[in-house]
C-alpha positions in Angstrom: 15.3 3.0 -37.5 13.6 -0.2 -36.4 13.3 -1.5 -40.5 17.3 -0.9 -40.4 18.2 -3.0 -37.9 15.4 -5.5 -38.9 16.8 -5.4 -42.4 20.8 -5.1 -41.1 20.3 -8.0 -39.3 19.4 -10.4 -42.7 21.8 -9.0 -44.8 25.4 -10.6 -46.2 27.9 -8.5 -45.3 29.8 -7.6 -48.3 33.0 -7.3 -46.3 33.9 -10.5 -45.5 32.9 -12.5 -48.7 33.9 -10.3 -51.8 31.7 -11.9 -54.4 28.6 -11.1 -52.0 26.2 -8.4 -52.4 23.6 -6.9 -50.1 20.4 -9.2 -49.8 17.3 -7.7 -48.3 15.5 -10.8 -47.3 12.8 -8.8 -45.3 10.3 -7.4 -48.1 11.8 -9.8 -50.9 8.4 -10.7 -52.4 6.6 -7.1 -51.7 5.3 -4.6 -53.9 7.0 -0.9 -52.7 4.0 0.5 -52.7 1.7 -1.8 -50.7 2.2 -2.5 -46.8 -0.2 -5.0 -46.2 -2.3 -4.8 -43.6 -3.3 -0.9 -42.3 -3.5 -2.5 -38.7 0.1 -3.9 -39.0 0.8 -0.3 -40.0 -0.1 1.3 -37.3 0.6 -0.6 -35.1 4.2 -0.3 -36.4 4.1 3.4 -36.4 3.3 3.3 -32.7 5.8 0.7 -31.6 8.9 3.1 -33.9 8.1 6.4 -34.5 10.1 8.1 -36.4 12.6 10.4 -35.1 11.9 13.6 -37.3 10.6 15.7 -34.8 10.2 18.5 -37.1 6.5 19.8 -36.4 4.8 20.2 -32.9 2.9 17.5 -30.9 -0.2 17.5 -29.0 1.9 16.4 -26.1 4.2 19.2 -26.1 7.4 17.1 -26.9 9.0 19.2 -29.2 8.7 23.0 -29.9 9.9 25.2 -33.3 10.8 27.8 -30.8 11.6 27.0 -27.3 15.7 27.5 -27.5 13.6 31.4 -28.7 11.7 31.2 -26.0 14.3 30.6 -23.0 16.5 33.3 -24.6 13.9 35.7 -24.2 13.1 34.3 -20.8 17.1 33.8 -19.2 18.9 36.5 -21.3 22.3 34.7 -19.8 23.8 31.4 -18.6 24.3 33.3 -15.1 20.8 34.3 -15.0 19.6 30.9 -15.1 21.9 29.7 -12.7 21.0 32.5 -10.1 17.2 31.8 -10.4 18.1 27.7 -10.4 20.3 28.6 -7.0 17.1 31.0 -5.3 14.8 27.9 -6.1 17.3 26.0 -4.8 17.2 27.9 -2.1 13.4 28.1 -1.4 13.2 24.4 -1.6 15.5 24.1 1.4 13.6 27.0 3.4 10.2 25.1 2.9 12.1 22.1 4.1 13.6 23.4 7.4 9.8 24.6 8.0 8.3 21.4 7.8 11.1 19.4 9.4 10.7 21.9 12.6 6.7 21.6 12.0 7.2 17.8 12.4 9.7 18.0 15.4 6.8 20.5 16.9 4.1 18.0 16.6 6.1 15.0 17.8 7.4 16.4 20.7 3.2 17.3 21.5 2.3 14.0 21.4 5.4 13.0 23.1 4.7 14.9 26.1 0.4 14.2 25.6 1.7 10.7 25.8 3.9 11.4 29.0 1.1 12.6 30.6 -1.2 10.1 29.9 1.0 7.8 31.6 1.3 10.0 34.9 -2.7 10.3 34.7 -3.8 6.7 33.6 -0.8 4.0 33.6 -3.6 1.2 32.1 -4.9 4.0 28.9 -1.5 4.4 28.0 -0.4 0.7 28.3 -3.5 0.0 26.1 -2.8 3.0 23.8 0.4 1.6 23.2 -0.3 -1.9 22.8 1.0 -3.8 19.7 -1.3 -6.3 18.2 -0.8 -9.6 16.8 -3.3 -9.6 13.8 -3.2 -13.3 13.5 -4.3 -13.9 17.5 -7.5 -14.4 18.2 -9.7 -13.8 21.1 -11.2 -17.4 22.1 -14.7 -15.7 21.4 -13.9 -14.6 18.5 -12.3 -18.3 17.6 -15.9 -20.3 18.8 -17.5 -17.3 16.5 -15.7 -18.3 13.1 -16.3 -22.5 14.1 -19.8 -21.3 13.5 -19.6 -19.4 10.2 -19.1 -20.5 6.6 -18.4 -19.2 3.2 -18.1 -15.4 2.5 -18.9 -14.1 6.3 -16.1 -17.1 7.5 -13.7 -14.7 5.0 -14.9 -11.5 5.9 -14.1 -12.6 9.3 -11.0 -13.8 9.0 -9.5 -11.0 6.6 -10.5 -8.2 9.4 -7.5 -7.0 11.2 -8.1 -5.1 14.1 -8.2 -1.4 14.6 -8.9 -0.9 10.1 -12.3 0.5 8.8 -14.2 -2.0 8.0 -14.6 -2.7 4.7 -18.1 -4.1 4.8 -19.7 -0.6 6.1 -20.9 1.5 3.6 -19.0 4.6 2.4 -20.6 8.1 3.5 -21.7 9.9 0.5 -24.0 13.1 -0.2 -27.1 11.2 -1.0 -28.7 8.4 0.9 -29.1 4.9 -1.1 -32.1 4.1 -2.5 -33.1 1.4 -0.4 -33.0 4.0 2.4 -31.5 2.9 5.9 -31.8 -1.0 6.8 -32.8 -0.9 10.4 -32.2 -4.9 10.7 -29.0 -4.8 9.5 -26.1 -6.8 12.0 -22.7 -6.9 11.7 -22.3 -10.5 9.8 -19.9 -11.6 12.4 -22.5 -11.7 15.1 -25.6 -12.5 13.1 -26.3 -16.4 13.6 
């Protein structure tokens, strides 16, 4: 398909001249039986495949038999539509369930949150605090003055209340340094 239009697009059209006659100017000076480079090839093959799809694929995109095998499997056009409309159906059951599932767990830590406000007005002020990530605390401002380089980043990229991406990730096996008992956070080592 792609040599077509490649070729369609650098021929003379016969119509509108009459003493013109189709020019291929696209593989003018080749040989029919020599394509050049295999890599060119190939690549070519990749970029347009062709469109006979007349054996299977690895990838399953076309099958010999699969209009065979969905007759066999839906013996009618109303049998397929019932199972589609009972799918249909489940799909909106499982949806209910979790939409009530989510109601049920935010109305528990609406009223956990309630209560925390009757018990401790100051936990649930601080529970519900939005932070600024930009502010600083003026410690933590005097801190970075002092720092340079990669701890100065580290420092400054750390938003409160994230992992922190300088700890170590827990895994199955220890390293095999084994554990560094000097080790300091490298915002407050100076």
């Amino acid at each position: 398909m792609a040599s077509s239009l490649l070729a369609s697009s650098k021929i003379v059209a016969r119509k509108k001249y009459a003493n013109f006659t189709l020019v291929y100017t696209r593989n003018a000076g080749r040989k029919a039986g020599h394509s050049g480079d295999p890599q060119n090839e190939l690549i070519r093959r990749v970029l347009y495949p062709s469109n006979i799809r007349n054996r299977e694929t690895p990838t399953g995109t076309w099958r010999p038999d699969v209009a065979k095998a969905l007759r066999k499997a839906t013996p009618s056009k109303q049998a397929h539509e019932t199972i589609e409309r009972a799918w249909l159906l489940h799909e909106r059951h499982m949806r209910w369930k979790r939409d009530e599932e989510t109601k049920r767990k935010f109305e528990c830590i609406r009223r956990a949150m309630v209560e925390l406000e009757l018990v401790d007005p100051y936990l649930f002020k601080e529970a519900n605090r939005v932070e600024d990530p930009r502010k600083r605390a003026e410690a933590e401002a005097e801190l970075l003055k002092g720092l340079k380089g990669a701890e100065k980043k580290a420092m400054e990229c750390r938003l409160p209340g994230l992992f922190p991406p300088e700890l170590r990730l827990p895994t199955d096996t220890p390293p095999r340094t084994g554990w560094d008992y000097d080790w300091k956070l490298p915002s407050t080592s100076s």
